[in-house]
N, C-alpha and C positions, 0 to 999 in steps of 0.2 A: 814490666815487660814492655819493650818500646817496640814500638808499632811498624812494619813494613813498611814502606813507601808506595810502594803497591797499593795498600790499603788505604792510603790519605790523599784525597783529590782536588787540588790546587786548580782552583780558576783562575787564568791571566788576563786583567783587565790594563789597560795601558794608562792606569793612575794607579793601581792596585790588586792583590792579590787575593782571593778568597779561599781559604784554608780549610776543607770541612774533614775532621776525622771522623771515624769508624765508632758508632754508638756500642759498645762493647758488650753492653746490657744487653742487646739483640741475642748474643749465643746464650744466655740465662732464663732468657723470658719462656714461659712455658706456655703456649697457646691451647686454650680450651673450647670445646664446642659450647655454641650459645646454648644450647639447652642445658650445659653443665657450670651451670657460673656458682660459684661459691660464693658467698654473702659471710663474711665474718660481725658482721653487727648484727644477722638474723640467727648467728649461730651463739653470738654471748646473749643477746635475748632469749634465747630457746634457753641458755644455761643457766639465766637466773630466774627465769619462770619454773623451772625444775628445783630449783634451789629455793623457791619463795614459802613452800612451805617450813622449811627451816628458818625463818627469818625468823620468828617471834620466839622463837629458844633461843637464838642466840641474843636476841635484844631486851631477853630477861636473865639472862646469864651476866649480860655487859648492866643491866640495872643493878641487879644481885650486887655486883664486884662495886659500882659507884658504892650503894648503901653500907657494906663492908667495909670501904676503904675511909665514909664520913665516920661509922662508928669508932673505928679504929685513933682515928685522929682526932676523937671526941676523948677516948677515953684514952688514949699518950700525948695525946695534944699534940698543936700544931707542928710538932716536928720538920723538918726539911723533907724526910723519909716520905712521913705519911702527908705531908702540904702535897706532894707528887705524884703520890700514888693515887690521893685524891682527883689531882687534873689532869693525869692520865687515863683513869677510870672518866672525868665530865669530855674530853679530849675523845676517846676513842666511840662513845656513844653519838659524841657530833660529825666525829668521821661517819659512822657507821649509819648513821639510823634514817638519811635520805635512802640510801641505797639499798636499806629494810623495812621502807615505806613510813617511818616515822620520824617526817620533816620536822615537824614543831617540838618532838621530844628533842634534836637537834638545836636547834633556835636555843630552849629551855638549857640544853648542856654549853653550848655555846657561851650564853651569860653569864654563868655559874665559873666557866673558863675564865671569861672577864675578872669574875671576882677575886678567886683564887691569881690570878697574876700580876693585878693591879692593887688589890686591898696592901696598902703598909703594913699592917700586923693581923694575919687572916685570925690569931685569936681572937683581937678587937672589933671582928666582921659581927652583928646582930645575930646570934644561933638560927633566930625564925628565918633572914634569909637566903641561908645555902638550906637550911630544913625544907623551905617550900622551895626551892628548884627541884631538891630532890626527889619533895613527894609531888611535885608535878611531871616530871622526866616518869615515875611509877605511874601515877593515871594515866597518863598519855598513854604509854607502851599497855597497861594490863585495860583501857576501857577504849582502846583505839576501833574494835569490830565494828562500833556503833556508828552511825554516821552523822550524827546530832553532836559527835565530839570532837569531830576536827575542825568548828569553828569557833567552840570551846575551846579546842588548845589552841588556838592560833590567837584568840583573845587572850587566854591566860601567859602564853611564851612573850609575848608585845608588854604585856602589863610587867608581870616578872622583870624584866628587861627594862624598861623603865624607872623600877625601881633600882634594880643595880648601878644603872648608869647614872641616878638623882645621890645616890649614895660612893658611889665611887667619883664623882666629881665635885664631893662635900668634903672625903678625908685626902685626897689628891692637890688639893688648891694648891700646895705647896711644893708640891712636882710635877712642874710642867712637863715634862719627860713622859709620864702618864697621862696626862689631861687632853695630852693630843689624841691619842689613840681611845681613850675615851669619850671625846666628845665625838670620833669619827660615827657617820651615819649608820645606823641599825637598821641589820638585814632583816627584814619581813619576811617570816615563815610560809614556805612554800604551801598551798592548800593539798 
């Protein structure tokens, strides 16, 4: 919709012209009194302090699904199916589990991502090491109340991690392709 002339006020300077149109936002903006200011960060804060008591069902529901998904492609083997459904279940737990207070269960699935996308043949991965991300992703999440355990897990997701990364840049040598992203610097689990 093109603008009046009316509405557009040209200043005549004898090198130049200044041109100022009409901020159109001005008829949209809704002016509020100061004592009525709405805070939308203090209202998604209000909504996930409402919501925090649900965070640990669902962060044993998303553990539940990892453990179900290693069993499954324990016993059909590594499939494509269940290779996926595996690092979808380590995937969605590192989405999830800052935002459900369980940083280093994070970190822990994180690694575990690493492995599953970078190991060449995830059935030739060592069984003990996706077993212990898994059963460390389970403590974290079921002994987190404690407060002598989040520098436990934070020691234990560094160490884990370590390991993944000394073993994934053993069967990698030979794809650089990998080795990049590999050797990339390791996130430090939030406290």
């Amino acid at each position: 919709m093109p603008n009046s002339k009316s509405d557009i006020d040209v200043q005549k300077f004898s090198d130049h012209h200044v041109i100022t149109q009409p901020n159109p936002l001005r008829k949209v903006l809704r002016r509020m009194a100061e004592d009525d200011i709405d805070d939308p960060v203090a209202r998604a804060e209000k909504a996930l302090a409402d919501m925090s008591g649900e965070f640990k069902q669902w962060m044993d529901i998303e553990v539940g699904r990892l453990a179900a998904a290693h069993a499954a492609a324990l016993k059909e083997g590594f499939t494509k199916p269940a290779r996926d459904e595996l690092f979808r279940a380590a995937h969605d737990i590192k989405g999830d589990s800052a935002t459900f207070g369980f940083p280093s269960a994070g970190a822990v699935a994180e690694s575990l991502c690493r492995i599953i996308e970078h190991a060449p043949d995830l059935a030739r991965v060592p069984t003990d090491l996706i077993v212990h991300h898994i059963n460390a992703i389970q403590a974290i999440v079921h002994q987190h109340t404690k407060l002598d355990t989040i520098s436990i897990s934070n020691e234990l997701s560094r160490r884990l991690r370590g390991v993944a990364d000394e073993y994934l840049a053993r069967v990698n040598r030979d794809r650089p392709e990998h080795l990049e992203a590999i050797m990339a610097p390791s996130i430090a689990p939030a406290d």
